[in-house]
C-alpha positions, 0 to 999 in steps of 0.5 A: 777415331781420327785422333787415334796416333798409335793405331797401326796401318792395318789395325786403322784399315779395319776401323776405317772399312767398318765405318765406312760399311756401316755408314753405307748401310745408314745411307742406303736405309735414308735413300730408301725412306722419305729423307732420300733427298735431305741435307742428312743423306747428303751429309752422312754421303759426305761421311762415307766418302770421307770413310772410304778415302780414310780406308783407302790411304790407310790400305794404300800406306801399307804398299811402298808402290801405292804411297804416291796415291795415299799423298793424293788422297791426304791432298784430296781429305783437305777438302773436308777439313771443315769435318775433319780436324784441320789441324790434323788434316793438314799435319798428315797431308804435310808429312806425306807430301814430304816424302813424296817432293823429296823423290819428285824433286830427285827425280826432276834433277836427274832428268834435268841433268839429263837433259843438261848434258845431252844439250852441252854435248850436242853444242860440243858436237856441233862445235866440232 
């Protein structure tokens, strides 16, 4: 399912909230059994989460005010790169944070101009 490139964001919303909603039903049937402490509950946990942050980036993509969280959350899925296909991770944690240095990046030039010119023009007024 992660290997889907021509799913659409909303379209990728959906699968990604389905899963995660049907692994926290199998999470909450092995915390109610006698697996509740086990490396498999902690595992499919581990599952969940990842869903849960797929789902989200996917729901934050589709808002152009949210695309800031959805480059976190790309940061954040690195972490699991060990269960995810790092190739991929890695290529959409990139992609995003191209978008997201470039504004960062204008934004710190202008304050630094900013700040530049209000330091040259407080030197030119102390010179007078």
């Amino acid at each position: 399912m992660y290997f889907y490139y021509s799913m659409e964001a909303s379209e990728s919303y959906n699968h990604w909230a389905m899963l995660r909603t049907m692994l926290g039903l199998v999470t909450t049937g092995i915390s109610h059994s006698a697996d509740a402490n086990s490396a498999t509950h902690d595992e499919f946990e581990t599952l969940q989460l990842i869903a849960h942050y797929l789902a989200s980036r996917a729901a934050y993509k589709q808002v152009p005010a949210l695309k800031p969280l959805a480059t976190k959350i790309s940061i954040a899925l690195l972490r699991y790169a060990d269960v995810l296909p790092a190739d991929r991770a890695f290529y959409e944690a990139g992609e995003d944070c191209k978008v997201f240095l470039i504004i960062f990046f204008i934004r710190n030039k202008i304050k630094r101009m900013n700040i530049y010119m209000y330091v040259s023009c407080t030197r030119l007024f102390i010179c007078f």
